[in-house]
N, CA, C and O of each residue as an XYZ file, in Angstrom:
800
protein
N       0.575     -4.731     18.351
C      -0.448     -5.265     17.443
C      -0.958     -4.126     16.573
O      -1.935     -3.508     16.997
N      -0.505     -3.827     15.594
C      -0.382     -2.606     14.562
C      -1.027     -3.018     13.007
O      -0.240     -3.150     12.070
N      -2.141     -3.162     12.852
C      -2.189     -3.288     11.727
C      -3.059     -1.980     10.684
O      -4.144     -1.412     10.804
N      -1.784     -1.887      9.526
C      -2.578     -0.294      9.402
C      -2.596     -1.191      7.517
O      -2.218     -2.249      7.013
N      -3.405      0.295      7.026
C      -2.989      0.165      5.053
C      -2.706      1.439      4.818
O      -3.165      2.440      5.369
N      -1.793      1.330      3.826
C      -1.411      2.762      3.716
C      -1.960      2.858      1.727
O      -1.960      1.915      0.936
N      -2.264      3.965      1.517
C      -2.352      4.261      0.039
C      -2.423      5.392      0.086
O      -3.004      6.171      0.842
N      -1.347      5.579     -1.390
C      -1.861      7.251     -1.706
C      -1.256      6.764     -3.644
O      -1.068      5.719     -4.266
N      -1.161      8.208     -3.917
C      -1.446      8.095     -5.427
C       0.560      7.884     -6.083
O       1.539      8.192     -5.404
N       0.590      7.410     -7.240
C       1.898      6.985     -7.719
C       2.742      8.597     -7.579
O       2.366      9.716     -7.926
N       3.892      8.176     -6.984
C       4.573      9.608     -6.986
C       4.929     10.471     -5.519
O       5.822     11.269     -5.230
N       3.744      9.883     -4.738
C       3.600     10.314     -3.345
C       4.927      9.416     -2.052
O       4.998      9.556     -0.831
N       5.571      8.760     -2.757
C       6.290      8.089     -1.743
C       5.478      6.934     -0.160
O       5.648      6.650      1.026
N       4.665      6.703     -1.248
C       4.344      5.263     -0.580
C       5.186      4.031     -0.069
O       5.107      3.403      0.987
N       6.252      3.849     -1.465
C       6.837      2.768     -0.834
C       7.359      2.885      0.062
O       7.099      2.202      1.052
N       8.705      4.209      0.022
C       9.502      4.618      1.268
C       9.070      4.680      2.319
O       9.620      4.018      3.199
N       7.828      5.562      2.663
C       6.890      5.011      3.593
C       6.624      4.147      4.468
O       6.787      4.031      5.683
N       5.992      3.295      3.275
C       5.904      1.752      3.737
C       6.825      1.057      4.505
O       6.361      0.491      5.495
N       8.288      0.936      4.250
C       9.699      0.682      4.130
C       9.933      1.586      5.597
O      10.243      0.788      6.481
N       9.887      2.795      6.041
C       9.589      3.747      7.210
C       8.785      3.177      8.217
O       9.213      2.772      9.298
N       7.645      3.153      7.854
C       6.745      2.725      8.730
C       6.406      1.180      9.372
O       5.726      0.966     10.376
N       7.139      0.062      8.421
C       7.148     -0.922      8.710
C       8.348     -1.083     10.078
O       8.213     -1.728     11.118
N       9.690     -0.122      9.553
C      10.808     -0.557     10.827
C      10.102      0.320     11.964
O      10.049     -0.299     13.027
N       9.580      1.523     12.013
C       8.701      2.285     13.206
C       7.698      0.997     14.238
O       7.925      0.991     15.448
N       7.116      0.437     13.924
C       5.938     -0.524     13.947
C       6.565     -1.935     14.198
O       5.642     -2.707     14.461
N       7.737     -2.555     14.220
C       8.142     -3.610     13.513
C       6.981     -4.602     12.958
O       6.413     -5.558     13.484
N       6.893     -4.165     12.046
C       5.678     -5.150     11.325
C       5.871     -5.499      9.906
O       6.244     -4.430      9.423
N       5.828     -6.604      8.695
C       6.042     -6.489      7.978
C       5.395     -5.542      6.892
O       4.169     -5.437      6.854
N       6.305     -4.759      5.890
C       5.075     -4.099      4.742
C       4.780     -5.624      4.170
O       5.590     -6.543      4.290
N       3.638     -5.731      3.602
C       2.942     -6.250      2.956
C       2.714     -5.851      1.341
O       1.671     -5.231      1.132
N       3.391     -6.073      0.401
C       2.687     -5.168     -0.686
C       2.742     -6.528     -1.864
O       3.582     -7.421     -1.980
N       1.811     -6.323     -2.442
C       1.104     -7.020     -3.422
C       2.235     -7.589     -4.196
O       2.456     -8.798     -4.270
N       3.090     -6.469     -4.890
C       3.748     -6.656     -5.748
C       4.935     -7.632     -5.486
O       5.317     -8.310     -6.440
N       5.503     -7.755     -4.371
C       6.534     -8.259     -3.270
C       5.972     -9.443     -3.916
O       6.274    -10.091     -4.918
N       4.889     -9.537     -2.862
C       4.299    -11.216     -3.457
C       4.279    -11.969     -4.455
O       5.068    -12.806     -4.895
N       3.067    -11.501     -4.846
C       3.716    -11.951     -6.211
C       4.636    -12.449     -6.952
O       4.602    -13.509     -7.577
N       5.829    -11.349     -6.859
C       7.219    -12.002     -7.152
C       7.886    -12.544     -6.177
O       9.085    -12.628     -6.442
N       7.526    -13.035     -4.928
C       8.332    -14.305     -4.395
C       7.805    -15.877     -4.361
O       8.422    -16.942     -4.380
N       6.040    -15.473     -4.287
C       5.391    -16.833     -5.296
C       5.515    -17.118     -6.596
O       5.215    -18.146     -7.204
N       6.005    -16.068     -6.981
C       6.536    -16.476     -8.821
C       8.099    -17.183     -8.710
O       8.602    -18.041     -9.435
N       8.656    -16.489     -7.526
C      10.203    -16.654     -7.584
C      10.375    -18.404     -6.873
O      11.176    -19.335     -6.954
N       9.280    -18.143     -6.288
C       8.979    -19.697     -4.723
C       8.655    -20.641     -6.046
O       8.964    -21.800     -5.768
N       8.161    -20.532     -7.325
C       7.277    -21.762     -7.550
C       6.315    -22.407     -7.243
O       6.044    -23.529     -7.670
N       5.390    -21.452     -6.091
C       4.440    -22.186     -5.484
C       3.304    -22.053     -6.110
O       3.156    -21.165     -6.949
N       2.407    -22.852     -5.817
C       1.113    -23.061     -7.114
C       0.514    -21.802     -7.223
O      -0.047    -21.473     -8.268
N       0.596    -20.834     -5.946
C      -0.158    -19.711     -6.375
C       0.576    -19.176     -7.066
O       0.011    -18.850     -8.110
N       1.782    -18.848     -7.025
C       2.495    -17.927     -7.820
C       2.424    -18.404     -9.558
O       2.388    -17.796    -10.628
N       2.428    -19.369     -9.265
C       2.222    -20.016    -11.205
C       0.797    -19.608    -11.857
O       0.432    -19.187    -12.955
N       0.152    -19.955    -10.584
C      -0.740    -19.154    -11.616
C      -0.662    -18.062    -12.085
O      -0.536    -17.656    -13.240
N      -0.788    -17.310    -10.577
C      -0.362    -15.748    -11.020
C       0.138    -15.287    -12.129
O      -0.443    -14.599    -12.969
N       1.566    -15.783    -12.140
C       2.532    -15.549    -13.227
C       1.513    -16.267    -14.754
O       1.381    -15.508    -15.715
N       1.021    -17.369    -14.816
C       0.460    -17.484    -16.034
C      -0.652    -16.333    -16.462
O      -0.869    -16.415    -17.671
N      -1.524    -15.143    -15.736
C      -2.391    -14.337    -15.985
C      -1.069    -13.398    -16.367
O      -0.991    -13.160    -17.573
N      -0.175    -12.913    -15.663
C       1.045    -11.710    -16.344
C       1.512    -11.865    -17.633
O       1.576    -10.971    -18.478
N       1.898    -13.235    -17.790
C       2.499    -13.115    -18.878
C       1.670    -13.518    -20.162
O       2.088    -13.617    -21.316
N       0.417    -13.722    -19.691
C      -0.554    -12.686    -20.691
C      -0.596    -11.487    -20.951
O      -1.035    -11.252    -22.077
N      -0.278    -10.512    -20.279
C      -0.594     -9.688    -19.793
C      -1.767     -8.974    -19.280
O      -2.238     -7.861    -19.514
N      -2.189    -10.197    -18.308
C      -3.398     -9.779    -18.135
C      -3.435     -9.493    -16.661
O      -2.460     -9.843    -15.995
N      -4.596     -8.810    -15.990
C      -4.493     -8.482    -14.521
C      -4.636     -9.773    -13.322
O      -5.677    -10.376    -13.584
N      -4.381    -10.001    -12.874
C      -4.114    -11.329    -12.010
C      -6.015    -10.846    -10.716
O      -6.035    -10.033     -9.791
N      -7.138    -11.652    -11.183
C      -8.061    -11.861    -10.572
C      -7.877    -11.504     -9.061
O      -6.938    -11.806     -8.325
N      -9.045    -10.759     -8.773
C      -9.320    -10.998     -7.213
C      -8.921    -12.071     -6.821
O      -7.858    -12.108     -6.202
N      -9.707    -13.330     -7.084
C      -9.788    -14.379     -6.440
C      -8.179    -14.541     -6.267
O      -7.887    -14.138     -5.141
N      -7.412    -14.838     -6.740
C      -5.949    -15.080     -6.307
C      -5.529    -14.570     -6.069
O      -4.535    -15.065     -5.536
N      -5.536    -12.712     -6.037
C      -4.840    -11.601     -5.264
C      -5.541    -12.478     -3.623
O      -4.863    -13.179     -2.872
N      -6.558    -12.250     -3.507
C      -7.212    -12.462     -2.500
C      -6.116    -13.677     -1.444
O      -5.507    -13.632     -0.375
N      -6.326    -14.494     -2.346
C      -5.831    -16.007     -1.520
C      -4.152    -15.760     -1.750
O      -3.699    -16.692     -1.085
N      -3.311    -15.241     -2.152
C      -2.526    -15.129     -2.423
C      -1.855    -14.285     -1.016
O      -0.926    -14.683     -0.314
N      -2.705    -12.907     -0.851
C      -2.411    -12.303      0.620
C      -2.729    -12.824      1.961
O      -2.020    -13.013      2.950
N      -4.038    -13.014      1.724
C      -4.677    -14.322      2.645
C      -3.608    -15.602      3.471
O      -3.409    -15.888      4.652
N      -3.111    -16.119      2.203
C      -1.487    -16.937      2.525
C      -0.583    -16.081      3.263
O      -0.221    -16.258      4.426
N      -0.195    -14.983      2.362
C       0.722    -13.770      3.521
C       0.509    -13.279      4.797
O       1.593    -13.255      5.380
N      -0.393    -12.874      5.499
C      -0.869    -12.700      6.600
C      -0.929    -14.076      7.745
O      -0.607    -14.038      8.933
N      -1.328    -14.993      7.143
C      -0.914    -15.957      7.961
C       0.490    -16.553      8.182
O       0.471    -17.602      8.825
N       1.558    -16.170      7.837
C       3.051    -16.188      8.320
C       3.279    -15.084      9.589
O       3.000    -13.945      9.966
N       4.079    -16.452      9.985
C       4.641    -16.065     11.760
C       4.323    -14.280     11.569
O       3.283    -13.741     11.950
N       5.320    -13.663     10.990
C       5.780    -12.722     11.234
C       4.609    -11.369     10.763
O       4.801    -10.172     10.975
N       3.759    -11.804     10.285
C       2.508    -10.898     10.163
C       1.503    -10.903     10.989
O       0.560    -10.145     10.762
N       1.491    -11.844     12.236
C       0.601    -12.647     13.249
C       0.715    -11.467     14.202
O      -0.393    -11.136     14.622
N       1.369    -10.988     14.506
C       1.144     -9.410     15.505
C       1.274     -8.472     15.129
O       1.566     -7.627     15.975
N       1.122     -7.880     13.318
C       0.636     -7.308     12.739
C       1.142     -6.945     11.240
O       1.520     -7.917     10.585
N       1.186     -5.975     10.760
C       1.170     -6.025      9.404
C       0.907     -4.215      8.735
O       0.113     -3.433      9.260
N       1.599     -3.945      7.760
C       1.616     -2.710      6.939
C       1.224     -2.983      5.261
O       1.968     -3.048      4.283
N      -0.238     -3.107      5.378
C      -1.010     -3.203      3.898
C      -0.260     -2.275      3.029
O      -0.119     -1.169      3.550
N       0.421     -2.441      1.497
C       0.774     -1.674      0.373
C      -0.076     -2.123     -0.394
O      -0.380     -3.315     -0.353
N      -0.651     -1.246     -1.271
C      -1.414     -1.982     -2.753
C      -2.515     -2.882     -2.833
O      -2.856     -3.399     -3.897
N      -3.329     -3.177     -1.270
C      -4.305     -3.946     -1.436
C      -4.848     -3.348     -0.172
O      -4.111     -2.725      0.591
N      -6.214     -3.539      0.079
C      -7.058     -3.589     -1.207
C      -7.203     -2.927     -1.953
O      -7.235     -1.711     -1.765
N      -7.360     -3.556     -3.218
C      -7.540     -2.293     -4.725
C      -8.793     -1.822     -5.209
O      -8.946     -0.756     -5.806
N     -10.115     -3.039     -4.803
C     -11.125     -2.783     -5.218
C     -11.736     -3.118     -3.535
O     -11.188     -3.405     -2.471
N     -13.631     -2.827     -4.131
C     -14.132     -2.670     -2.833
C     -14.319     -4.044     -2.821
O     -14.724     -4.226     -1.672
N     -14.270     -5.535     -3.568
C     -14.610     -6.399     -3.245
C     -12.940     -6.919     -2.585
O     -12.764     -7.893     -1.853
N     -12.201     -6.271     -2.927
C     -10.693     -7.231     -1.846
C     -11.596     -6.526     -0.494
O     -12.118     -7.208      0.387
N     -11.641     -5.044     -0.561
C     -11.735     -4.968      1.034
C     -12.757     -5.618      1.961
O     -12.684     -5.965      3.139
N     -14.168     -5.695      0.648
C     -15.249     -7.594      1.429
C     -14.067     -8.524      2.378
O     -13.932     -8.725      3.585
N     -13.197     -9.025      0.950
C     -12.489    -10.175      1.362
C     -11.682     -9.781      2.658
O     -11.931    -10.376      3.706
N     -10.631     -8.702      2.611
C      -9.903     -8.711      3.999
C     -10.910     -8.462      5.005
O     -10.611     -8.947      6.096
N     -11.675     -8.039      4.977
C     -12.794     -7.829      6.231
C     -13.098     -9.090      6.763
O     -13.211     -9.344      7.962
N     -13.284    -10.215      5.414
C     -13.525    -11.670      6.080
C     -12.300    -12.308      6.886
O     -12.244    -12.729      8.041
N     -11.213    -12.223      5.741
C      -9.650    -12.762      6.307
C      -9.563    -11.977      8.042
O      -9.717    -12.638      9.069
N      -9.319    -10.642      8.019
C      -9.429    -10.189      9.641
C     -10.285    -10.633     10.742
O     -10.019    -10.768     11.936
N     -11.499    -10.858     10.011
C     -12.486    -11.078     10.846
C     -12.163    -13.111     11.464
O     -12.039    -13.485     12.630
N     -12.129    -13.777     10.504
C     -11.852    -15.192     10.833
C     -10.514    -14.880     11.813
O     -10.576    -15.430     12.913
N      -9.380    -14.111     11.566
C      -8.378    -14.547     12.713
C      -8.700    -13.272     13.818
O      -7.694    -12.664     14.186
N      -9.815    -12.884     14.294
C     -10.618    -12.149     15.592
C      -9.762    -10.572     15.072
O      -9.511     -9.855     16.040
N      -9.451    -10.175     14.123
C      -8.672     -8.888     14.481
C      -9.296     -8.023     13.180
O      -9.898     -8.567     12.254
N      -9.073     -6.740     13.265
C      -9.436     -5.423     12.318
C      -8.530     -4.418     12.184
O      -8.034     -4.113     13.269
N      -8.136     -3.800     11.273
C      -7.293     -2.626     10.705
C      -7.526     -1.255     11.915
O      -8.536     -0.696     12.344
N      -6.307     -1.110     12.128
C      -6.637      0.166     12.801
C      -6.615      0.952     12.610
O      -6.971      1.698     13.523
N      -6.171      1.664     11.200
C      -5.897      2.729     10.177
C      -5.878      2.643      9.252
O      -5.630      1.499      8.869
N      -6.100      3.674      8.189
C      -5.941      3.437      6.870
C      -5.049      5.076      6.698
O      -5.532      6.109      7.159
N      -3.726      5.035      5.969
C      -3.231      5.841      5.966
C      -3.227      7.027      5.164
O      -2.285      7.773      5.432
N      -4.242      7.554      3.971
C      -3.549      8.399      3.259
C      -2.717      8.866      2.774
O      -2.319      9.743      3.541
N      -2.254      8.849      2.083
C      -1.200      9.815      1.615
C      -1.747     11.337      0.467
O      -1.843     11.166     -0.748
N      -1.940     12.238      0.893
C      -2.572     12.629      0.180
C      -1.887     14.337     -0.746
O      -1.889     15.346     -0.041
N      -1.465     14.451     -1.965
C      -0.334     15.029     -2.787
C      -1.190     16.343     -3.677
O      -2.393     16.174     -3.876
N      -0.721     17.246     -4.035
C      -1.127     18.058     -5.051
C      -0.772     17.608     -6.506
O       0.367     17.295     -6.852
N      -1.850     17.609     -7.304
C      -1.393     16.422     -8.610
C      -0.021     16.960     -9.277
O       0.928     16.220     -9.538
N      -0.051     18.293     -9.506
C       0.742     18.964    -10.303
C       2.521     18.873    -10.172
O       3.402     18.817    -11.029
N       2.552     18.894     -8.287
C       4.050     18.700     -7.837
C       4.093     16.885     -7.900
O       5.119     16.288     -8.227
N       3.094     16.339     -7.614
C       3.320     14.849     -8.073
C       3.674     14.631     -9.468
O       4.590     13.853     -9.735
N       3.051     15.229    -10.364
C       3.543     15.081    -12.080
C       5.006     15.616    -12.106
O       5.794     14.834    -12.638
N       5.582     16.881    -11.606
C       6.481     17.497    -11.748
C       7.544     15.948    -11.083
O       8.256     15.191    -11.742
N       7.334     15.945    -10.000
C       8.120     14.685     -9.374
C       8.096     13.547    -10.485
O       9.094     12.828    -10.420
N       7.677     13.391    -10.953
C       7.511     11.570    -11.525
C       8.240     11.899    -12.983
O       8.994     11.091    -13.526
N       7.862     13.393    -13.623
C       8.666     13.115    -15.083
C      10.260     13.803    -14.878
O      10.857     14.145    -15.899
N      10.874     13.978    -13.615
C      11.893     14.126    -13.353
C      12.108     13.143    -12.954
O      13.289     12.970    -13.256
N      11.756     12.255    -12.415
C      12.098     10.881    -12.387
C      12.149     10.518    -13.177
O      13.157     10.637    -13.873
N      11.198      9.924    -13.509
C      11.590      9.503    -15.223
C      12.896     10.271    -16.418
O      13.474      9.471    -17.153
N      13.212     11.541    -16.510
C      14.321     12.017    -17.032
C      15.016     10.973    -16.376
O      15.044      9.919    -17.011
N      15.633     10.980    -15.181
C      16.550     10.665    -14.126
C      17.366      9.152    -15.106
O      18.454      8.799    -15.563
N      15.944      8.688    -14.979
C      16.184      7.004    -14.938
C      16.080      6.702    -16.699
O      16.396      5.570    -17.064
N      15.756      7.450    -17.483
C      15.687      7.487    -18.657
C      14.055      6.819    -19.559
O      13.965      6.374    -20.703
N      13.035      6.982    -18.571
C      12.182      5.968    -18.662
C      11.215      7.094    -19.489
O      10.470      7.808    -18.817
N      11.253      7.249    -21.144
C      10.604      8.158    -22.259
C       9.467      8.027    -22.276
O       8.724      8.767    -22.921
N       9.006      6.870    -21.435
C       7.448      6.032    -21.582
C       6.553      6.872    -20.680
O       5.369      6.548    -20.586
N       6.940      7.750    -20.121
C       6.442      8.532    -18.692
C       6.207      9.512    -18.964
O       6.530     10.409    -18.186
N       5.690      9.757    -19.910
C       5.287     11.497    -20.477
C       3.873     11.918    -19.513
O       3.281     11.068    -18.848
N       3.525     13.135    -19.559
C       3.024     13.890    -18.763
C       1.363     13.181    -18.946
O       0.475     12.679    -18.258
N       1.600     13.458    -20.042
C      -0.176     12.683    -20.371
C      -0.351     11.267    -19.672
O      -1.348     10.855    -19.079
N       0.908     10.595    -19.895
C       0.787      9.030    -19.249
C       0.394      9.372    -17.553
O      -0.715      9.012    -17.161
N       1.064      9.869    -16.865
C       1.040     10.056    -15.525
C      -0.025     10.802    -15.185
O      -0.521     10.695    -14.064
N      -0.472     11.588    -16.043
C      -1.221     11.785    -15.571
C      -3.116     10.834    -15.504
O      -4.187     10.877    -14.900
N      -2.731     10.438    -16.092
C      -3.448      9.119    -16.972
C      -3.749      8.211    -15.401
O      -4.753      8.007    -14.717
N      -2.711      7.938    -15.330
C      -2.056      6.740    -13.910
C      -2.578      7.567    -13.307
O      -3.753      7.205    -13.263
N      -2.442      8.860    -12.573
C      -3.260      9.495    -11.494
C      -5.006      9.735    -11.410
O      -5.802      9.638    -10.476
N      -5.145     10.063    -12.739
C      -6.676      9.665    -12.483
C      -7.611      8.372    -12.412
O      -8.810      8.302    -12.142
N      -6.553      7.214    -12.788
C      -7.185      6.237    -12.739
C      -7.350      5.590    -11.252
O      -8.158      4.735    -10.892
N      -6.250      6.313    -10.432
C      -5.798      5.969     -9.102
C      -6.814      6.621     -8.348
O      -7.224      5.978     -7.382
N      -7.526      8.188     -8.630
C      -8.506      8.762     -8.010
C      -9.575      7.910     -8.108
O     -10.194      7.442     -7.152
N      -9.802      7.698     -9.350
C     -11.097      7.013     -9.580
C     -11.053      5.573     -8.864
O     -12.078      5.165     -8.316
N     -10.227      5.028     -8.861
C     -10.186      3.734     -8.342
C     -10.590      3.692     -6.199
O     -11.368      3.188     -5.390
N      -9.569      4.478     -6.267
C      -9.734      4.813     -4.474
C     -10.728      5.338     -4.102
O     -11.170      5.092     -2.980
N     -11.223      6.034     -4.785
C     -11.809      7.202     -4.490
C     -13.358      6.162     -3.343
O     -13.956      6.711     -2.418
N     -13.637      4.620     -3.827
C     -14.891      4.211     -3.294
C     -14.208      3.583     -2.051
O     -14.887      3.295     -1.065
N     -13.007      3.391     -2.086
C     -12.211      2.648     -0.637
C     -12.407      3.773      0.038
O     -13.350      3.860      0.825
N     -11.752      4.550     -0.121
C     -11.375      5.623      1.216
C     -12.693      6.238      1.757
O     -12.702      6.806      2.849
N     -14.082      6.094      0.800
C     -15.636      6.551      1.335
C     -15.933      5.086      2.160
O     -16.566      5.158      3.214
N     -15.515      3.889      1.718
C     -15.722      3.223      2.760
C     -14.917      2.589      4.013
O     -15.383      1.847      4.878
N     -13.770      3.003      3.909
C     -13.537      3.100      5.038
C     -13.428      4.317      5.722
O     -13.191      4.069      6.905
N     -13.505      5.740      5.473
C     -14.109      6.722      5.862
C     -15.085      6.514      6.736
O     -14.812      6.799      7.902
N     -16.300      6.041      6.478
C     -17.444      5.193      6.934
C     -17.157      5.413      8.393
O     -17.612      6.222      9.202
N     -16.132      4.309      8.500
C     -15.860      3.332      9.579
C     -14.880      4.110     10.336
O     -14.521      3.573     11.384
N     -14.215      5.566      9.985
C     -13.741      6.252     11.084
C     -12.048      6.147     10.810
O     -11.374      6.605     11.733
N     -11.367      5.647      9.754
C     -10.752      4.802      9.861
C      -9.296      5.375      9.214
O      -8.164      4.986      9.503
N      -9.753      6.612      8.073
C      -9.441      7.683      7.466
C      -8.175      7.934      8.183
O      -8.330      7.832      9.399
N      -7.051      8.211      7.844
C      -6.357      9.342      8.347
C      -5.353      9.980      7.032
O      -4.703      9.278      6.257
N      -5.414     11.252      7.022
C      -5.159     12.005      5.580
C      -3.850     12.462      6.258
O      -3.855     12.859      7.423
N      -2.766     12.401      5.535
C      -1.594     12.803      5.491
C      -0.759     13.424      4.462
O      -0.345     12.728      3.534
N      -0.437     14.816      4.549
C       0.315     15.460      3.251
C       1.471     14.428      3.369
O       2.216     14.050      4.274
N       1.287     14.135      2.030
C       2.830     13.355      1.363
C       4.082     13.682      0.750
O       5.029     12.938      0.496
N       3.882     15.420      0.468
C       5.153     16.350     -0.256
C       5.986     16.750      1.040
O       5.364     16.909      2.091
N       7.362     16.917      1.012
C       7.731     17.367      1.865
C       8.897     16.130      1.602
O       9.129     15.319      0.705
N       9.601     16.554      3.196
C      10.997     16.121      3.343
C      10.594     14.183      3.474
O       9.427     13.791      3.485
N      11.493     13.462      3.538
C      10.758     11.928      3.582
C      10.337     11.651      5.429
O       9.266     11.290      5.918
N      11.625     11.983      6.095
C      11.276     12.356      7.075
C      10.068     12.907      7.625
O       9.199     12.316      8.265
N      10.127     14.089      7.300
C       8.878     14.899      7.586
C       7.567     14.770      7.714
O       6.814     15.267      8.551
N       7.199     13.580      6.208
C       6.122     12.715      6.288
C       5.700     11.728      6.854
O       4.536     11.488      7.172
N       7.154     10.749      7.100
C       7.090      9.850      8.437
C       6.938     10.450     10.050
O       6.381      9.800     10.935
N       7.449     11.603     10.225
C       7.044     12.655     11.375
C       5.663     12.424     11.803
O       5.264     11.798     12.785
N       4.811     13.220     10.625
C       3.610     13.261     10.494
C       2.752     12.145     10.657
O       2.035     12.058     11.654
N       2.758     11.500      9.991
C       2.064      9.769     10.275
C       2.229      9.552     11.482
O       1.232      9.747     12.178
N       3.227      9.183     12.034
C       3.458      8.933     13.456
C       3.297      9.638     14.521
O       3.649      9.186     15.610
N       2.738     10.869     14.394
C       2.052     11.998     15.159
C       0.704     11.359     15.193
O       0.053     10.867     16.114
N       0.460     11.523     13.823
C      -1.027     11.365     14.034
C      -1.719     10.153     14.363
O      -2.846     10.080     14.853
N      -0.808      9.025     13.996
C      -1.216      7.462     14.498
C      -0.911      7.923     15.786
O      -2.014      7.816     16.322
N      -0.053      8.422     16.756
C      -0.021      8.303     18.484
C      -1.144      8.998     19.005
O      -1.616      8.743     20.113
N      -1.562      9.822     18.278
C      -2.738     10.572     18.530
C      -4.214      9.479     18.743
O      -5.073      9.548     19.622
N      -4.097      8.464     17.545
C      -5.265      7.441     17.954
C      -4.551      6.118     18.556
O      -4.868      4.933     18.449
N      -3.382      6.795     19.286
C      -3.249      5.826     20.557
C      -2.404      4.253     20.039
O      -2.274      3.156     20.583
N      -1.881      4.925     18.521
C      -0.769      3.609     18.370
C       0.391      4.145     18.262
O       0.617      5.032     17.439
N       1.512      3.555     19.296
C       2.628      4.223     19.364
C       3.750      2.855     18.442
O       3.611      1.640     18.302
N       5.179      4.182     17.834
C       5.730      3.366     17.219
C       6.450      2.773     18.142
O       6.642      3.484     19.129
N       6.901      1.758     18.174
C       8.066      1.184     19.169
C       9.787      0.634     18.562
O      10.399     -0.396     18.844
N      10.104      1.549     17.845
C      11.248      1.593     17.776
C      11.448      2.825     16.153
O      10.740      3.033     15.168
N      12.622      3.299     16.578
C      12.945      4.517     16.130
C      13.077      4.342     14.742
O      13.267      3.158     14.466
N      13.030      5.419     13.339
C      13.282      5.109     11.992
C      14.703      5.429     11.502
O      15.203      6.554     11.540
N      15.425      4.087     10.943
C      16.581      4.650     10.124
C      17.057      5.712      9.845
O      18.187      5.405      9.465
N      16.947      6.984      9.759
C      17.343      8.024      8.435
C      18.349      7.813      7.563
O      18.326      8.184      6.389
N      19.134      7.296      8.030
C      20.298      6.890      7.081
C      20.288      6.219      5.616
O      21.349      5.980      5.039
């Protein structure tokens, strides 16, 4: 019964992570974006909506991020636990999951950190971007995306800080290495993984 959230800033290898830590845990990742596009892909009423705020281009409301994950968590396979990506984003989702946890008797047992030096994160992301050819990714942009990501987190992680709940993890390093780490320090507050990670 593992339920953690993991966040750290674009560049830090969150998803892989996620993707890591979900087969460690067997639990599903959870990430916003997933959703989204399989209620867009499902046709199901939430996803239409959804999809009608995008292709505005506009940001898709709490209220339906909300009910949208809300729906996710209650499938079989998230029922003995779950690996939060990308939500909560603001302090009113984390109101809401506090309610969603609280109605099915259960609470987060971690919140993961990921936590990067901005500079080797910029260096990482516009070599990526070379890589993949993506010109839109200039230094100013990313860096842009990183402060908006400080500023944004910055009131989650004081409140769940709060609550003890914190755990800070360097994110540079080998991919391994960082999954090492996490899983050190989650056995340390007494959640062990139960089955070994891919490397392959």
């Amino acid at each position: 019964m593992t339920r953690l959230l993991l966040i750290g800033p674009p560049g830090a290898g969150k998803g892989t992570q996620a993707a890591r830590l979900a087969q460690a845990y067997d639990v599903p990742a959870v990430s916003t974006g997933d959703i989204f596009r399989a209620n867009v892909q499902g046709g199901t009423t939430l996803g239409l909506e959804a999809k009608a705020y995008m292709d505005r281009g506009e940001y898709v409301p709490d209220s339906l991020t909300n009910a949208i994950v809300h729906d996710r968590l209650q499938h079989a396979d998230a029922t003995t636990g779950f690996l939060l990506d990308g939500y909560p984003r603001t302090i009113e989702q984390v109101h809401e999951l506090d309610r969603i946890l609280q109605e099915d008797g259960t609470a987060l047992d971690a919140v993961i950190q990921l936590v990067a030096d901005t500079d080797e994160v910029v260096a990482r992301l516009l070599k990526r971007a070379a890589e993949q050819g993506r010109s839109d990714d200039t230094e100013d942009v990313i860096r842009h995306r990183m402060a908006l990501y400080a500023e944004q987190t910055a009131p989650l992680v004081e409140v769940y800080g709060e609550r003890g709940l914190v755990v800070e993890i360097d994110g540079l390093g080998a991919v391994e290495d960082v999954t090492e780490r996490i899983l050190d320090a989650m056995a340390a507050r007494g959640l062990r993984a139960v089955a070994s990670v891919d490397d392959a």
